[in-house]
N, C-alpha and C positions, 0 to 999 in steps of 0.2 A: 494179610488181613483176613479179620474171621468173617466178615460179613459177605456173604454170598450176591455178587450184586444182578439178580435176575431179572429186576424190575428197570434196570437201566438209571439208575437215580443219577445223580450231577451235581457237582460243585459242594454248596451247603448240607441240604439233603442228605447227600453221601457221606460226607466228616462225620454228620449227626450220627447216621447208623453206622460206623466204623466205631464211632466213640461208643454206640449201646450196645453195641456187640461185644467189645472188650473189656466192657463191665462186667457184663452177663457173664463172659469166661472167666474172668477172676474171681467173682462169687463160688463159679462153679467148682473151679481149682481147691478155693479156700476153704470148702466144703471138705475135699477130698484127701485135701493135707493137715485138716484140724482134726481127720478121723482117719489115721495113717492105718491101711489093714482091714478097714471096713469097707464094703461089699454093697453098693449100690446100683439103683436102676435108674432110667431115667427120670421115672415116675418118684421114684421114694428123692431125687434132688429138688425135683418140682416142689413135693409136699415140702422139705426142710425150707426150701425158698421160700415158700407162702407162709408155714410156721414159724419161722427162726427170723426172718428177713422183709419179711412182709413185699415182697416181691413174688408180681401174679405174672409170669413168665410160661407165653404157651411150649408145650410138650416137644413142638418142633423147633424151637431155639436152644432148649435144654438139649436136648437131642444132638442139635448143630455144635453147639458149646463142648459137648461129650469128644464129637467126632473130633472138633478141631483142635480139642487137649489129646485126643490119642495120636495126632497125626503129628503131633509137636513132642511126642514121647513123655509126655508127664502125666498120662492117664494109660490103664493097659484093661484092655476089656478081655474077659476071663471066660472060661466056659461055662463057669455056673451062669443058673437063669432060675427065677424068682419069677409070681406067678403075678402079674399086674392088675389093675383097676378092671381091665374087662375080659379076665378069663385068662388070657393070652397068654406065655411066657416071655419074659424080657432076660436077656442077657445083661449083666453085673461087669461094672467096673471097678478097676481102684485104682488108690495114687501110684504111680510108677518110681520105685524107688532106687 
């Protein structure tokens, strides 16, 4: 399961966020396999979510979604980095082929 359960949830609750979480990852995926070779942040999935999908998804599920496709091997984060929303530099992933 992708859904991280820190808050302790239970029974219903918990299916609910196991179900939203595994949404959220397969948006994510199908972002990254309908652009086989392109070079994303976590930020630039967010805006395609909110642009393309009309899904307002905060930064740190995008983020979790990332992690738990690279940890499944069908995301590989790279060492390029791209400069983000506030300055900062974000490192880039892509679909793992």
């Amino acid at each position: 399961m992708s859904y991280y359960n820190t808050t302790v949830l239970k029974n219903e609750e918990l299916r609910h966020a196991w179900t939203k979480t595994a949404k959220q990852d397969e948006l994510v995926l199908a972002i990254f396999v309908l652009n086989k070779g392109a070079l994303f942040t976590p930020y630039e999935i967010q805006n395609i979510l909110r642009d393309d999908y009309d899904k307002l998804y905060p930064i740190t599920s995008i983020r979790r979604a990332i992690n738990t496709l690279t940890e499944r091997e069908a995301l590989e984060k790279t060492t390029i980095r791209k400069k983000g929303p506030f300055g900062a530099t974000n490192y880039c992933w892509k679909y793992k082929e």
